[in-house]
C-alpha positions in Angstrom: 105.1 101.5 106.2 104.6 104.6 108.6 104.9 108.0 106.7 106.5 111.0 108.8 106.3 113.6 106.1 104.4 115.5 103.7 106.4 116.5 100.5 103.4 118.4 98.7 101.5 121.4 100.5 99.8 124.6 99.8 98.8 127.7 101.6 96.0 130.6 101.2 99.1 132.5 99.7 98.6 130.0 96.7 95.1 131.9 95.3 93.2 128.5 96.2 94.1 126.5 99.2 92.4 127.8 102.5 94.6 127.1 105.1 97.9 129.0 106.8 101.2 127.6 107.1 100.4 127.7 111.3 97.0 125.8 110.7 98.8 123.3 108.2 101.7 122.8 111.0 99.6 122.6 113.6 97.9 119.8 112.0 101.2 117.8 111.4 102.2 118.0 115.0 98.9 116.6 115.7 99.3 113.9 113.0 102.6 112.7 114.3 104.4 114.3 111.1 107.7 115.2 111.8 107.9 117.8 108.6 105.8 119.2 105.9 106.8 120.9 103.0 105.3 124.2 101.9 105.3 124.1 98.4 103.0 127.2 96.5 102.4 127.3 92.7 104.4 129.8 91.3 103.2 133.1 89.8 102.1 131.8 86.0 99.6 130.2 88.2 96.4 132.7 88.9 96.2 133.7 92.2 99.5 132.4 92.7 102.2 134.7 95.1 104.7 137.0 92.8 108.5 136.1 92.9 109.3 138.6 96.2 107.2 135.6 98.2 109.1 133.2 97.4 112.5 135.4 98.5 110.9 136.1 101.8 109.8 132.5 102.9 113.0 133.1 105.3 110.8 134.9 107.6 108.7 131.2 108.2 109.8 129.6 111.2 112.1 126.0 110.8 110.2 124.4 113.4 106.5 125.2 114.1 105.0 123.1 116.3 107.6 121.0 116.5 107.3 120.4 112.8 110.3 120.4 110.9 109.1 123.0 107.9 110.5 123.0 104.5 109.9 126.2 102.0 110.0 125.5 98.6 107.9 125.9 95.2 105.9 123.9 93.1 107.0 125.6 89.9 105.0 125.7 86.4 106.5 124.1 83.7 105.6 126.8 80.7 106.8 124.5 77.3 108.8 121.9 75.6 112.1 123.7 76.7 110.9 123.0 80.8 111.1 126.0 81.1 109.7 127.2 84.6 108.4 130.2 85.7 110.1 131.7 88.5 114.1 132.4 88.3 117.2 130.9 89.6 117.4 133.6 91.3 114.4 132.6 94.0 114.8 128.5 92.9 118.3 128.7 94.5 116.9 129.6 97.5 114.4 126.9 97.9 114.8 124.1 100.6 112.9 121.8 97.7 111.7 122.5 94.3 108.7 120.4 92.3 107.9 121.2 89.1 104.6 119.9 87.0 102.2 120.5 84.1 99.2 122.6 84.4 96.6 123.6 82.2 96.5 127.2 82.9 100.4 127.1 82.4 101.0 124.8 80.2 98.4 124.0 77.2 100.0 120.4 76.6 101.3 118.3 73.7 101.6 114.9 72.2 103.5 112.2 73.8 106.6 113.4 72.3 106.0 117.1 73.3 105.0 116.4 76.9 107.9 113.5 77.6 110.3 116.3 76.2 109.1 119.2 79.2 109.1 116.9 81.9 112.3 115.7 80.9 114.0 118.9 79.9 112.5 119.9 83.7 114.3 117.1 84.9 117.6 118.6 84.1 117.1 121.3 86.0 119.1 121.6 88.7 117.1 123.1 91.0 114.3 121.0 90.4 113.8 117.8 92.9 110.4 116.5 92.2 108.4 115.9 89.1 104.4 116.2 90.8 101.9 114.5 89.6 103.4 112.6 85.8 100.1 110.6 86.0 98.1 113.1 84.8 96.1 111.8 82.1 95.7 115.5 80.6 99.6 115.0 79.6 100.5 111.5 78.2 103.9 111.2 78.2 106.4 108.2 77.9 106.7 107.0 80.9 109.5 104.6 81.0 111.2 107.5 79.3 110.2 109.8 82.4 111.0 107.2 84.7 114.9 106.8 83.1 115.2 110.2 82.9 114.4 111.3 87.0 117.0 108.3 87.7 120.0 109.5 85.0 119.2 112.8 87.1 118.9 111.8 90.5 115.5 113.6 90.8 112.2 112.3 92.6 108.8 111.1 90.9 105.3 112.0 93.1 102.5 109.7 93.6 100.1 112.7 93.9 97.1 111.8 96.6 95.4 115.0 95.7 95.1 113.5 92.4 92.8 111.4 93.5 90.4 113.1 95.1 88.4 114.4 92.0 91.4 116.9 90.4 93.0 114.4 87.6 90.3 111.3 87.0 91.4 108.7 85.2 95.3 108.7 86.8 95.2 105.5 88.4 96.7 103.4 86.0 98.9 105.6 84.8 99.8 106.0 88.6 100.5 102.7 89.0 102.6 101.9 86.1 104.9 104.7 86.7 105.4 103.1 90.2 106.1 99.7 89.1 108.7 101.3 86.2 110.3 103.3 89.5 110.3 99.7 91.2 112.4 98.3 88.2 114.8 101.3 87.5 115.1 102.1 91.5 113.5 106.0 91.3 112.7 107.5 94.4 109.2 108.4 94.9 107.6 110.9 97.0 103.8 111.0 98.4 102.1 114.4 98.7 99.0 115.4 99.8 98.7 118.1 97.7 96.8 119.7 101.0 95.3 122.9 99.9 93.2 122.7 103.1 94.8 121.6 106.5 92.4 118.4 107.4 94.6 117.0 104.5 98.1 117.3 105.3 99.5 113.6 105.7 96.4 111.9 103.8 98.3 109.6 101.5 95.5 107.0 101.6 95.0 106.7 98.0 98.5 106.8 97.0 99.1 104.5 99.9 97.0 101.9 97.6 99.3 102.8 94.5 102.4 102.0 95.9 101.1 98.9 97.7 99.8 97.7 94.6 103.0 98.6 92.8 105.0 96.6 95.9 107.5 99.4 95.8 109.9 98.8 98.8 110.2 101.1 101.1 113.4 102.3 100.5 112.5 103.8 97.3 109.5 106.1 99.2 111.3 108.9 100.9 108.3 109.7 103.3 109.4 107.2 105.8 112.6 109.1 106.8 113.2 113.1 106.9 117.5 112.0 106.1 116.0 110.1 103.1 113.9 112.6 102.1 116.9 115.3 102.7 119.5 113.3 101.2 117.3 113.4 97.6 117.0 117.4 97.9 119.7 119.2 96.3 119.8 122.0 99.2 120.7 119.2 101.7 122.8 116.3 99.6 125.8 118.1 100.9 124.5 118.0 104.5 123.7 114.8 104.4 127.1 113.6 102.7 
C-alpha cells in the first residue's frame, strides 16, 4: 500500500511544532508525497494562531515544491455540544477541517459525555476528520463513533503521532476502531501529526494498525489525492 499524502500537519505558527510550511513541503517533495495538509490547532489551544490566521492561509502557495498543499484546521472540540472553537466564518474557508479532544480544551467526560462531543462534532458540516478517537484520555463508544462518521460521511484518523510517546496506551483502542471502520466501510485517514518536518509522511506505526486491522485499501484515503478530495466537503462537488 504506497501512501502519497499526509492528512495531519503542523507549523511553528501552531505555538509547538518547529518547522515552516516551506521546510514541511520541501520534505514532501523529497519524500515522493504528492500533498500535505497544513492543519494548525486553533486558538483555544495555547500558543495556537488567532482566527485572522486562519483567514489569511490564502496567501500560502497551492503547490510548493511541487506539493499539492491543503490549508485547513485542526479545530478544538470545547464540550458535549461539539462545539468548536473557531467560527463558520474561517471553517468555511478551509480546504479540510479535523476536529479532536484535547486536554487543555476540552477537560473530558464519561463514555457517554465524550461519545456525545465527538459525535455532535461529527454533524458539523464543516468538519471532515475526527483526529485521534483512540485516545485513551477520552473513552468513548466506539462503534457508536464509528456509525456516526459513516451516517455523516466524515473521516476517522489513525493518528501516527500518537504513537510516538503523546497518547500511550492507544493501540488497542486504535486498532478496534479500525476493524469497526472495516465492518461499517468508514474512511480512514493517516496523519503524521508532524510538528517537526523529518516527520511529514511517517505513518510507520499506524501503518501496523491498519495492517493488523486488514483494512482494504479503499477505505484509507492516503493512497489517492481524488480519494482523499472526494471525502472533503470543499472538493465533493469538484470531484462529482
Amino acid at each position: 500500500m504506497k501512501f502519497v499524502l499526509d492528512t495531519h500537519s503542523h507549523t511553528i505558527a501552531g505555538g509547538h511544532a518547529y518547522s515552516t510550511v516551506m521546510e514541511i513541503a520541501k520534505m514532501a517533495s523529497d519524500k515522493g508525497l504528492e500533498l500535505i495538509c497544513i492543519t494548525e490547532h486553533g486558538p483555544a489551544m495555547p500558543g495556537g494562531p488567532h482566527e485572522y490566521y486562519f483567514g489569511n492561509l490564502r496567501v500560502i502557495p497551492d503547490i510548493i515544491y511541487g506539493v499539492r498543499i491543503l490549508k485547513g484546521i485542526e479545530a478544538n472540540i470545547l464540550g458535549y455540544d461539539g462545539k468548536l472553537d473557531i467560527s463558520e466564518r474561517y471553517l468555511e474557508k478551509m480546504d479540510v477541517v479535523i476536529a479532536s479532544l484535547h486536554e487543555v480544551c476540552y477537560p473530558g467526560g464519561g463514555v457517554e459525555e465524550n461519545t456525545e462531543a465527538l459525535i455532535n462534532a461529527l454533524q458539523n458540516p464543516y468538519v471532515d476528520i475526527i483526529a485521534h478517537p483512540g485516545n485513551p484520555r477520552y473513552p468513548i463508544d466506539q462503534e457508536e463513533v464509528v456509525k456516526a462518521a459513516k451516517k455523516y460521511g466524515k473521516m476517522l484518523e489513525i493518528n501516527n503521532g500518537t504513537f510516538m510517546g503523546s497518547r500511550k496506551g492507544s493501540y488497542e483502542n486504535c486498532l478496534n476502531i479500525a476493524r469497526l471502520a472495516k465492518k461499517y466501510g468508514v474512511m480512514l485517514s493517516i496523519g503524521s501529526d508532524a510538528h517537526i518536518a523529518f516527520d511529514i509522511g511517517r505513518f510507520d506505526k499506524a501503518y501496523e494498525i491498519i495492517k493488523e486491522a486488514e483494512v482494504p485499501e479503499d477505505l484509507i484515503v492516503n493512497t489517492s489525492v481524488e480519494k482523499f478530495k472526494g471525502c472533503l466537503r470543499k472538493f465533493k462537488n469538484e470531484i462529482e
